[in-house]
N, C-alpha and C positions, 0 to 999 in steps of 0.2 A: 504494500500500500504506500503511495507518495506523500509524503508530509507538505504540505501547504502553509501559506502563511494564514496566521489567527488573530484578525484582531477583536481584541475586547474593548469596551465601553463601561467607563464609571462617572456613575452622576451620584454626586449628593444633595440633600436637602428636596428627594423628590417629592411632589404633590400627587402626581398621577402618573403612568407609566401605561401603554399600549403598545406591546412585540410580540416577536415571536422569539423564543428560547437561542435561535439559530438563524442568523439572516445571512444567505450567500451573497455577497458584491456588493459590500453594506457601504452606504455614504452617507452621513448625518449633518445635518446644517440647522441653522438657526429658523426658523419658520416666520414666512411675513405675516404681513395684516392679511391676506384672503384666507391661507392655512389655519393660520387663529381662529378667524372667524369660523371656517368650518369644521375645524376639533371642538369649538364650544359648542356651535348648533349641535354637530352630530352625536357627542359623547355626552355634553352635558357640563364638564369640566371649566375650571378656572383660565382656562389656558389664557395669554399674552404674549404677546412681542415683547422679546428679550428673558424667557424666561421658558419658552416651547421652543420645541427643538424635533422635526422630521428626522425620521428612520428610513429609507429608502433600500429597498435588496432586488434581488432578482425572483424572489419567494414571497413578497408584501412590503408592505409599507407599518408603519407603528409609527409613535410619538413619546417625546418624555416634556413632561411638566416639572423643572428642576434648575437645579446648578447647572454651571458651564461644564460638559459633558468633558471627560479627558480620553484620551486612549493608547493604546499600547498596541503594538504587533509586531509581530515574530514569529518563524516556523518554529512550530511545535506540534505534536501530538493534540488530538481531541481531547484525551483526555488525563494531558500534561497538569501539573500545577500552573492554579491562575498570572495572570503576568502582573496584577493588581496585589501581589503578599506583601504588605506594609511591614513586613518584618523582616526583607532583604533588603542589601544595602541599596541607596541612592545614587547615583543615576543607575540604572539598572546594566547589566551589560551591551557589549558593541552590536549582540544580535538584538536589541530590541530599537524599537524605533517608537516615540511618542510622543505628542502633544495635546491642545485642547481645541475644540471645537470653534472655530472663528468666526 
């Protein structure tokens, strides 16, 4: 089996959260005023500009109601330790790569 690269997503301080466990060809951005507007109509939820945030993959779409999302990725195994272990050193090694959502 080919190992792949894996990226993972951490938000804090979330309000609402809408995904799927597993997004293949995932791109996440900041959501404007129409997406707003229709995560509140359709969901219900608090959602806002500057604080909603689209999930886009090849498998669906989701949304997170939260902090400025960060992320990490790296080949690794599925079912590797997460790239997100707060208890490994800072800056993580030269195989990872990561930032925040802009």
């Amino acid at each position: 089996m080919r190992t792949l690269p894996r990226i993972e997503v951490y938000a804090g301080g979330v309000q609402t959260m809408f995904l799927h466990s597993m997004m293949r060809g995932l791109t996440v951005a900041p959501a404007d005023e129409s997406e707003v507007a229709e995560i509140s109509a359709k969901y219900g939820v608090g959602a806002e500009v500057g604080i909603t945030y689209v999930l886009k993959s090849g498998n669906g779409r989701g949304f997170l109601v939260s902090g400025r999302p960060s992320w990490r990725k790296a080949v690794r195994e599925i079912d590797a330790p997460t790239l997100f272990d707060f208890t490994q050193p800072w800056p993580p090694g030269d195989d990872v790569s990561w930032g925040e959502v802009e």
